[in-house]
Structure formats: C-alpha cells, structure tokens
Backbone as numpy.savetxt, mean C-alpha at the origin, in Angstrom:
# Nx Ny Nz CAx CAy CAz Cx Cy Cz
-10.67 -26.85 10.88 -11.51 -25.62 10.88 -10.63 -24.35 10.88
-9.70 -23.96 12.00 -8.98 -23.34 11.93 -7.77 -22.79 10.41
-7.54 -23.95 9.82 -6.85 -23.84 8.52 -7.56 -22.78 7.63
-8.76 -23.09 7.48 -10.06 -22.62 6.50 -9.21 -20.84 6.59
-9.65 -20.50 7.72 -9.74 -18.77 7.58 -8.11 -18.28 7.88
-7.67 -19.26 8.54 -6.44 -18.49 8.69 -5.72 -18.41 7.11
-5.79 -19.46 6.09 -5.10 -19.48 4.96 -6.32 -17.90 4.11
-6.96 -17.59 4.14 -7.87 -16.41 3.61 -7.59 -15.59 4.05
-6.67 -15.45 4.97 -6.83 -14.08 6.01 -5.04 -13.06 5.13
-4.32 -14.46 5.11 -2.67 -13.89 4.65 -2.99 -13.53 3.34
-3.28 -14.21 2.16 -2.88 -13.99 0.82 -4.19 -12.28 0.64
-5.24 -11.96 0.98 -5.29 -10.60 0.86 -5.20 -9.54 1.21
-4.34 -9.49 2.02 -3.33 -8.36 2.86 -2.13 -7.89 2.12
-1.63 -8.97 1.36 -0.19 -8.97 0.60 0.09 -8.27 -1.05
-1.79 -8.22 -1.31 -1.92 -8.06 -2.41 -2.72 -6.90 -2.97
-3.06 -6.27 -1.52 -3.67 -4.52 -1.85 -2.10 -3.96 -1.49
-1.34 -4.23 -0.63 -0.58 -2.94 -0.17 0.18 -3.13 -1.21
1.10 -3.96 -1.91 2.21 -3.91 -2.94 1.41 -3.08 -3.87
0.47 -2.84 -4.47 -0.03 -1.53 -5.29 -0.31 0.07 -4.40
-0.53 -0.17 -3.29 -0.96 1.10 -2.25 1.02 1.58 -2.48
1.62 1.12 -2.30 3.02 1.42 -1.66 3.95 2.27 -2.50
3.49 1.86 -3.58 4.34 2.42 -4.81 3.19 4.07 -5.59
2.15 3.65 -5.21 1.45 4.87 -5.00 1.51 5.81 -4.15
1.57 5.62 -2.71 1.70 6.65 -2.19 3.20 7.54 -1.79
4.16 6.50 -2.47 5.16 7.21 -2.89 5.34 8.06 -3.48
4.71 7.86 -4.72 4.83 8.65 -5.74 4.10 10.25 -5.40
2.56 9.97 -4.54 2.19 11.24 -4.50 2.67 11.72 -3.46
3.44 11.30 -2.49 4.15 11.93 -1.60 5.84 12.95 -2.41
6.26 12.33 -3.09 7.30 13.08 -4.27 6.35 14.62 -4.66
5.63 14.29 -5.19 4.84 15.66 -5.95 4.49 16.39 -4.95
3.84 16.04 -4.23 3.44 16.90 -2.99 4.73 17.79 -2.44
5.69 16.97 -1.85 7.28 17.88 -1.64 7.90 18.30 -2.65
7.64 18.70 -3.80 8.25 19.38 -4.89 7.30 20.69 -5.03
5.85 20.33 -4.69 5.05 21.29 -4.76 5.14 22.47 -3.51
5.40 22.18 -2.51 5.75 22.59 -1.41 7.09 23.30 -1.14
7.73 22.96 -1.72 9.31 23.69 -1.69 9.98 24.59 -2.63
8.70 24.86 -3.92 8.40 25.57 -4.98 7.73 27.09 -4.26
6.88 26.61 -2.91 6.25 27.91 -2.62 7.47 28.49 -1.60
C-alpha cells in the first residue's frame, strides 16, 4: 500500500521545477539590468 503513493509523490516534483529554474533565472537577469539602468 505504502509503495502505491510514495512512488507518485517523487517523479512530479522533479519535473515542474527543472522548467521553473531556468525560468526564473532568466527573469531575475532582466529585472537587474533593468534596475541598474535607473
């Protein structure tokens, strides 16, 4: 029983943030370029 949810619980955690990560990089760059312009 235990197997069931614990194997569901790892594989979609792993697979939103590797796209979140490289995004909020990026708008964190623009943001401090925009900011150090004023």
């Amino acid at each position: 029983m235990p197997a069931g949810p614990v194997q569901a619980v790892p594989p979609p955690p792993p697979v939103p943030t590797e796209p979140k990560q490289p995004l909020v990089r990026r708008s964190v760059r623009r943001r401090s370029r925009s900011q150090r312009k004023r």
